[in-house]
BALOBA-1460 file (C-alpha; in Angstrom, 3 decimals):
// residues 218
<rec num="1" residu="x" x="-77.792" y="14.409" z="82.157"/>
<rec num="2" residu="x" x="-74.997" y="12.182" z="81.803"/>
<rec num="3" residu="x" x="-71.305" y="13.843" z="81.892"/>
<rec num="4" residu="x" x="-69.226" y="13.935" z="78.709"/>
<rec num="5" residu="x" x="-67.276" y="11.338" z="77.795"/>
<rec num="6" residu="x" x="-63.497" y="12.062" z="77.853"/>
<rec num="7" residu="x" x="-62.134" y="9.294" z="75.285"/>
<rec num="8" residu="x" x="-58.196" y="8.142" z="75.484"/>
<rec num="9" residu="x" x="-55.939" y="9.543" z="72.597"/>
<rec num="10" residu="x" x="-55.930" y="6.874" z="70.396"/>
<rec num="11" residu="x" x="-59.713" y="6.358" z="70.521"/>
<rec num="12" residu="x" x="-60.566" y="9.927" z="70.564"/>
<rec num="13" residu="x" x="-58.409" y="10.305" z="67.213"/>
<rec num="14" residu="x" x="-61.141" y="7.998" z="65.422"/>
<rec num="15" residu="x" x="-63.539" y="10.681" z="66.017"/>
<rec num="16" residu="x" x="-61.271" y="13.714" z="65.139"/>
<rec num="17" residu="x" x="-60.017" y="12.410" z="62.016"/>
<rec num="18" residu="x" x="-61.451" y="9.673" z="61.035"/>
<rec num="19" residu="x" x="-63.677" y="9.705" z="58.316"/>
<rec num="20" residu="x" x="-67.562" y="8.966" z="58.499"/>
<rec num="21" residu="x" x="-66.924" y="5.348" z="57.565"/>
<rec num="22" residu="x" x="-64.479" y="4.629" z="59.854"/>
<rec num="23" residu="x" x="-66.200" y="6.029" z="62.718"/>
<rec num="24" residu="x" x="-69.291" y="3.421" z="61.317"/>
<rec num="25" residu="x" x="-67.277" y="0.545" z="61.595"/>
<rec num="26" residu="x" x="-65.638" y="1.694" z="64.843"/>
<rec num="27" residu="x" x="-69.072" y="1.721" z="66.440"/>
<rec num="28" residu="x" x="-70.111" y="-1.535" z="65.151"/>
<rec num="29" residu="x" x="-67.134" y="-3.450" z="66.344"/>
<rec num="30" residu="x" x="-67.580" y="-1.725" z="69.732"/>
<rec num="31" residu="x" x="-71.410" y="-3.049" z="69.725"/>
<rec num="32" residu="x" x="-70.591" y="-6.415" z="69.217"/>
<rec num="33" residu="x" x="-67.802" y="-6.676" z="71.377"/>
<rec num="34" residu="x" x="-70.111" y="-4.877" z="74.108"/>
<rec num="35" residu="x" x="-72.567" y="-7.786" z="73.545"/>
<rec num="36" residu="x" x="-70.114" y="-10.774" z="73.805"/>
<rec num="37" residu="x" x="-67.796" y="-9.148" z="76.681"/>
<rec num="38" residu="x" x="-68.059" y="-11.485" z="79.781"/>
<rec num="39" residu="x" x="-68.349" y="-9.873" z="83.351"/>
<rec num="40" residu="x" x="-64.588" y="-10.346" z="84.012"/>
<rec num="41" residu="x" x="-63.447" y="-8.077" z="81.290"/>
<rec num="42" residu="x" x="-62.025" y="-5.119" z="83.142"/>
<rec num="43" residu="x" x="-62.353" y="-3.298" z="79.759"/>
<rec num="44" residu="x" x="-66.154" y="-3.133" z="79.626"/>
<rec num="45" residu="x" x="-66.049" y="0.406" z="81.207"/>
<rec num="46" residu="x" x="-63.821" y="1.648" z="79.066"/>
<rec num="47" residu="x" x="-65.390" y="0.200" z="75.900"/>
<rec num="48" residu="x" x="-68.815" y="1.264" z="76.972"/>
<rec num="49" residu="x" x="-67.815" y="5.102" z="77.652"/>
<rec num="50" residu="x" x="-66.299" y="4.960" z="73.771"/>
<rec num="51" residu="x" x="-69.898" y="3.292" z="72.445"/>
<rec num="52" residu="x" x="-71.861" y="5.800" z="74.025"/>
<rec num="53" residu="x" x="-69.973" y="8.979" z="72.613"/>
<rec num="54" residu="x" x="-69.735" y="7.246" z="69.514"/>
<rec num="55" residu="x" x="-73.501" y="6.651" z="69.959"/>
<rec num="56" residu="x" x="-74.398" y="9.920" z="70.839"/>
<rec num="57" residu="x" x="-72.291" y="11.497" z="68.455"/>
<rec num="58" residu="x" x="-73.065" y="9.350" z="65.358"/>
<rec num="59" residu="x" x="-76.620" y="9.747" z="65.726"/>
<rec num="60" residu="x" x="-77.117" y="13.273" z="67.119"/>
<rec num="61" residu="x" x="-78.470" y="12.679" z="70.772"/>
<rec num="62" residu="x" x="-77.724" y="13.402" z="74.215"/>
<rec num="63" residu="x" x="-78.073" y="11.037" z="76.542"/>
<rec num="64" residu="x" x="-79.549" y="11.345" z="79.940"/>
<rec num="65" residu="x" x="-80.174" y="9.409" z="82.833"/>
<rec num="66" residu="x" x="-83.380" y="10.335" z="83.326"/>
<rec num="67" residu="x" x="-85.731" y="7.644" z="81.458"/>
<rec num="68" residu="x" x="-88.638" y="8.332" z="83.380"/>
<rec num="69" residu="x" x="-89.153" y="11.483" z="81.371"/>
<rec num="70" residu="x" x="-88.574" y="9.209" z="78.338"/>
<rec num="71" residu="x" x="-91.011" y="6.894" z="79.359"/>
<rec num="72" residu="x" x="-93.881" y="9.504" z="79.957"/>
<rec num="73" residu="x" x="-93.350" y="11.092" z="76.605"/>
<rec num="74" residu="x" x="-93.621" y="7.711" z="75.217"/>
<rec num="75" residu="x" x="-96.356" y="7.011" z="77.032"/>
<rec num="76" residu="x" x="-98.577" y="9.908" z="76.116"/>
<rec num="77" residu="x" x="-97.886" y="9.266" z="72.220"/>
<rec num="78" residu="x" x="-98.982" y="5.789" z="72.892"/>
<rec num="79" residu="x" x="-95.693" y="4.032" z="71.890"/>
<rec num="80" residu="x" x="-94.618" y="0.667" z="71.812"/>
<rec num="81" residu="x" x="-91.114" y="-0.681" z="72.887"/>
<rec num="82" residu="x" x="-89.463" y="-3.743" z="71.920"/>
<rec num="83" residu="x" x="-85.930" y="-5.141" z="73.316"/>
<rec num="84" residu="x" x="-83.290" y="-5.218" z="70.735"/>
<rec num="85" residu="x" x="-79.699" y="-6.400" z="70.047"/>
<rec num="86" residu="x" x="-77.343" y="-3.397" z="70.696"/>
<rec num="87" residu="x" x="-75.494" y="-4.214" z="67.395"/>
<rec num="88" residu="x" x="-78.723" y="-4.735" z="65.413"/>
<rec num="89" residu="x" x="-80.301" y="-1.264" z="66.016"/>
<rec num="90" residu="x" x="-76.457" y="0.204" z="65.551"/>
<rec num="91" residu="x" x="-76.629" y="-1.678" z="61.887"/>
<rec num="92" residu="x" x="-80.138" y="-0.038" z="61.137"/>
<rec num="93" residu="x" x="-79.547" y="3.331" z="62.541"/>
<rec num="94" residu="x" x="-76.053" y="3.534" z="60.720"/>
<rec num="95" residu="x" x="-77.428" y="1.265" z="56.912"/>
<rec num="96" residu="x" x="-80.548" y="2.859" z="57.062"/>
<rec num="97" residu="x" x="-82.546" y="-0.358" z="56.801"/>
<rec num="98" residu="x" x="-85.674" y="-1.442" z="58.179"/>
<rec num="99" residu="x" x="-85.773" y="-4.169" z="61.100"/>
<rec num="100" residu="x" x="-88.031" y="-6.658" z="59.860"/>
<rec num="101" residu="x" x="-90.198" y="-8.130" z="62.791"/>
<rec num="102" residu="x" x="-92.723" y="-11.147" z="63.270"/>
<rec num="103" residu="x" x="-93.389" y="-13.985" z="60.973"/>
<rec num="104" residu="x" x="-94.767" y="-17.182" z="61.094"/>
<rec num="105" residu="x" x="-97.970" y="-17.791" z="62.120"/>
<rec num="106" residu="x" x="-98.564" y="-16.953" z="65.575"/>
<rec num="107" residu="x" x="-99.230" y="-13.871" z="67.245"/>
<rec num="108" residu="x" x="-96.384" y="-13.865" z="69.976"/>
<rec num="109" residu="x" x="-95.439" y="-11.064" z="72.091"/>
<rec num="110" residu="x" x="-92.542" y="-9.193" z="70.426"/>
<rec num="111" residu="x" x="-93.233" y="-5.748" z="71.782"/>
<rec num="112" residu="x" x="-95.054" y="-4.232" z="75.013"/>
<rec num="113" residu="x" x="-96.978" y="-0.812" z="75.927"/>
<rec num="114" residu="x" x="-94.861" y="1.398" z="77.920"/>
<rec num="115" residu="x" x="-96.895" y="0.133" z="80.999"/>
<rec num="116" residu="x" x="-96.238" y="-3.328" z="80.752"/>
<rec num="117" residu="x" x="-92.269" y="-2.534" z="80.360"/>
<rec num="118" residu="x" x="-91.192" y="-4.847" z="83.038"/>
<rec num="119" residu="x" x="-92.599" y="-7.702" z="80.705"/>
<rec num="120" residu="x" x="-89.891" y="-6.516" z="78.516"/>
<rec num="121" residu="x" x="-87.256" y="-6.099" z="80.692"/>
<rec num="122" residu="x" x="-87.960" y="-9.887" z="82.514"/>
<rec num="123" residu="x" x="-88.631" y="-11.776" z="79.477"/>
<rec num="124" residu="x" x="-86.769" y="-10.118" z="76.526"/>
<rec num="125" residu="x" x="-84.524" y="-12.269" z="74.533"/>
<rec num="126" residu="x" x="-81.360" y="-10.532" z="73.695"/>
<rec num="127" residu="x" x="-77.473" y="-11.316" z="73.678"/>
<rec num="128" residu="x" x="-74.932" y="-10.409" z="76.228"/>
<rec num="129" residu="x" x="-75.587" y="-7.818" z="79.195"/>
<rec num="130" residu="x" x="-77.259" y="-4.948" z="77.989"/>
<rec num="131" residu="x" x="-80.583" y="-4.339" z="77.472"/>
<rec num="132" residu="x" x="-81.486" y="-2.131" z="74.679"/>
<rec num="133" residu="x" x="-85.409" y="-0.798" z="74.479"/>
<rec num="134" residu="x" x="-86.552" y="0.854" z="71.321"/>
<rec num="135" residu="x" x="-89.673" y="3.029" z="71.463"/>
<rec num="136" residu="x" x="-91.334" y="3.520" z="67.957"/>
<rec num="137" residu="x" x="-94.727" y="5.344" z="66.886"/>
<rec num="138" residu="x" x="-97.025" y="3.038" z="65.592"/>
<rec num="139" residu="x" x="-101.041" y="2.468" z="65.955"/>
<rec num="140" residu="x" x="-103.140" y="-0.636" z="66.506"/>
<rec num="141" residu="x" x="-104.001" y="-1.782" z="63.396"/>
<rec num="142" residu="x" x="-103.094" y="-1.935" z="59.821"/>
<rec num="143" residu="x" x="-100.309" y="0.490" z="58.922"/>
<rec num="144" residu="x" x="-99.999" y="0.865" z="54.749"/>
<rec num="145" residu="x" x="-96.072" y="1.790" z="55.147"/>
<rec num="146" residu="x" x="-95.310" y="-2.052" z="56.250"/>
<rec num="147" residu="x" x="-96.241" y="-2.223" z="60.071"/>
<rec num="148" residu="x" x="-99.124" y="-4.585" z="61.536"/>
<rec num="149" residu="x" x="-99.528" y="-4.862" z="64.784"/>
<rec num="150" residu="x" x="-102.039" y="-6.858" z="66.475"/>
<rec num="151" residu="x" x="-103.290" y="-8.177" z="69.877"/>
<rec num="152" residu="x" x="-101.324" y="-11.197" z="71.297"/>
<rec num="153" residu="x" x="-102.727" y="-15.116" z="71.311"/>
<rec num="154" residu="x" x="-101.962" y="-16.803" z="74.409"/>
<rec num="155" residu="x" x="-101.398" y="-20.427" z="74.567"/>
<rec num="156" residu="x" x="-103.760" y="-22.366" z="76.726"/>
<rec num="157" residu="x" x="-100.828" y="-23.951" z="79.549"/>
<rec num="158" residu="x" x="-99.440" y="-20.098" z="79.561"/>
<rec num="159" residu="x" x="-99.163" y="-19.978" z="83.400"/>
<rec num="160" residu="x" x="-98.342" y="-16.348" z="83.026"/>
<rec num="161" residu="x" x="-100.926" y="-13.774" z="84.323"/>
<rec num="162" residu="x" x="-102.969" y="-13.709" z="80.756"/>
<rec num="163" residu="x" x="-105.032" y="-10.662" z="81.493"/>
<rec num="164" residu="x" x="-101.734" y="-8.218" z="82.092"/>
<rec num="165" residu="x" x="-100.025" y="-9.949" z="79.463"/>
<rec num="166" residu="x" x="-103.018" y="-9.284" z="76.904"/>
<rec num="167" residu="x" x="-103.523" y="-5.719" z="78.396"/>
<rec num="168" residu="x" x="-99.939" y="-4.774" z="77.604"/>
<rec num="169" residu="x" x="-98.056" y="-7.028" z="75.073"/>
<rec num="170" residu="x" x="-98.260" y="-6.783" z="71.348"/>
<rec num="171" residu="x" x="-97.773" y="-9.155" z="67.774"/>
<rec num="172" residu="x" x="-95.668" y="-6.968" z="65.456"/>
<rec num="173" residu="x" x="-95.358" y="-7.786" z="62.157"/>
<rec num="174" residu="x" x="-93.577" y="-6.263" z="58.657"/>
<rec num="175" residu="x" x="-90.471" y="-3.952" z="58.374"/>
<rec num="176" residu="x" x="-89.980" y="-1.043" z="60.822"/>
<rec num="177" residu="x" x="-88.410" y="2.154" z="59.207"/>
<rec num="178" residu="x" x="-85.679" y="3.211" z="61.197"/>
<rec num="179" residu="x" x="-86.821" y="6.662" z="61.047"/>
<rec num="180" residu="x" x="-90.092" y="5.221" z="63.313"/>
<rec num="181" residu="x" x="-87.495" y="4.305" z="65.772"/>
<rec num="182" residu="x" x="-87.722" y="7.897" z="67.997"/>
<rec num="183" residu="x" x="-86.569" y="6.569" z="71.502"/>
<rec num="184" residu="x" x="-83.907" y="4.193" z="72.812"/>
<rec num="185" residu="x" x="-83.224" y="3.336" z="76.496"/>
<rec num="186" residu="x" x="-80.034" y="1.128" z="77.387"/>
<rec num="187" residu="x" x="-79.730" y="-0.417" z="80.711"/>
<rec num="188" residu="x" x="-76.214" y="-1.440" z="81.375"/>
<rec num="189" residu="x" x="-74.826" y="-3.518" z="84.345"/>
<rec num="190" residu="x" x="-73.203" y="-1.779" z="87.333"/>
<rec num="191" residu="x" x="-69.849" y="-3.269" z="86.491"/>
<rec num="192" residu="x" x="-69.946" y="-2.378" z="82.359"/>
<rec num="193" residu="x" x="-70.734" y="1.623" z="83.505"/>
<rec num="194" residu="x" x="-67.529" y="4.068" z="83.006"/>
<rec num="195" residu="x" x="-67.588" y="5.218" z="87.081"/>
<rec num="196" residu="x" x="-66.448" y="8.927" z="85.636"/>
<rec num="197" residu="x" x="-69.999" y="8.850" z="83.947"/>
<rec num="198" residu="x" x="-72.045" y="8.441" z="87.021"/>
<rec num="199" residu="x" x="-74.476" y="10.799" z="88.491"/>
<rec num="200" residu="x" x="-74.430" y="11.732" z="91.752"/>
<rec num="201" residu="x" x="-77.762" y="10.109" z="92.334"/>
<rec num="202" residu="x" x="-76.448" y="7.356" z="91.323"/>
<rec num="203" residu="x" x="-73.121" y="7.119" z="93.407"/>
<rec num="204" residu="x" x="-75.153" y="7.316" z="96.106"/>
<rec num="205" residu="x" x="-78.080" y="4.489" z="95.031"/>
<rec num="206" residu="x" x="-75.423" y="1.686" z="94.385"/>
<rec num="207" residu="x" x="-77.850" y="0.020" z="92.011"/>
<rec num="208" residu="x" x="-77.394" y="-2.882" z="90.036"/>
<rec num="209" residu="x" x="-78.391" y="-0.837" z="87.121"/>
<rec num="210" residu="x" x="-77.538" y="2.117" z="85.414"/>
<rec num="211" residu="x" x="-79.740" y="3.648" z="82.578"/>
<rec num="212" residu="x" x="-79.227" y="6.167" z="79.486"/>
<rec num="213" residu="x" x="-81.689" y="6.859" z="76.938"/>
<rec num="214" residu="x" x="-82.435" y="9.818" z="74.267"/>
<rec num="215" residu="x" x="-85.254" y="11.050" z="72.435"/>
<rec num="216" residu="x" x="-83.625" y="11.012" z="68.369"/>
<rec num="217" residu="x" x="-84.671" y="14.176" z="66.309"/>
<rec num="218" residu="x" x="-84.789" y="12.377" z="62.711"/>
């Protein structure tokens, strides 16, 4: 489970006193800024341990380090995951707004199984450093509350491996409720990661990565 998040006075006040729309547009500065920061920012640590209690605390989860349990649950309730913009999901969680996915006419892959996660991982488009993996419930198929999602089309000079790729990788289509959004997973750069919020598992790895994810009760 990762440690709690001691946040400097001025910062912390935000959360204290600060009413809930302040707090809103606290967290959405901080997720933009988190996506643009370059790698010689010595402030990314800091600014990341304030986004992820603001996270947790804005949205009612606690975060843990261990994904792997994430992934199996998501796994067993056959759920997709799709890489997002940090700020993007922050704007939908907070507004309450649907993310509206697809278009056009062909059937690219825009979301994966949880088995073919390293497709998502290697070849997701999103800004800056982080990594941001959204796991929501939906079923092959025609959903009547706005959500199609079909097999993939695969262009015929693909020189990707087409069988894994059609095995695992989705077309989704429509608007995605934010309340079908049930699982996030951020993977975060060694050098962005507060040090005071590192396991000991971790201190001892030295990986390039560090990840924190939660399972959201709405």
């Amino acid at each position: 489970m990762a440690k709690d998040i001691e946040l400097e006075n001025s910062e912390k006040a935000v959360y204290d006193g600060g009413n809930k729309r302040e707090k809103e547009e606290r967290l959405m500065d901080l997720a933009q800024r988190l996506e643009e920061i370059s790698p010689e920012d010595s402030s990314a640590p800091r600014l990341m341990a304030e986004f992820l209690a603001a996270f947790a605390e804005a949205f009612y989860v606690t975060l843990s380090s261990d994904v792997d349990a994430l992934y199996k649950e998501m796994e067993e309730k056959k759920f997709l995951l799709r890489l997002e913009s940090v700020k993007r999901i922050t704007e939908c969680l907070i507004k309450k707004a649907p993310l509206e996915l697809g278009g056009g006419k062909k059937r690219y892959a825009n979301a994966v199984t949880v088995e073919g996660l390293r497709i998502a991982f290697a070849e997701g488009d999103a800004p800056g450093p982080i990594r941001l993996l959204v796991g929501f419930d939906s079923a092959i198929g025609f959903d009547a509350r706005g959500l199609k999602v079909e097999d993939i089309e695969m262009e015929e000079d693909d020189p990707r491996d087409a069988r894994f790729r059609i095995a695992y990788c989705r077309h989704v289509s429509g608007n995605l409720p934010p309340e079908r959004i049930k699982y996030f997973i951020v993977r975060i750069p060694e050098y962005m990661f507060p040090p005071e919020l590192l396991t000991d598992e971790e201190r001892r790895g030295g990986g390039k990565f560090m990840f924190r994810g939660a399972r959201f009760n709405q």
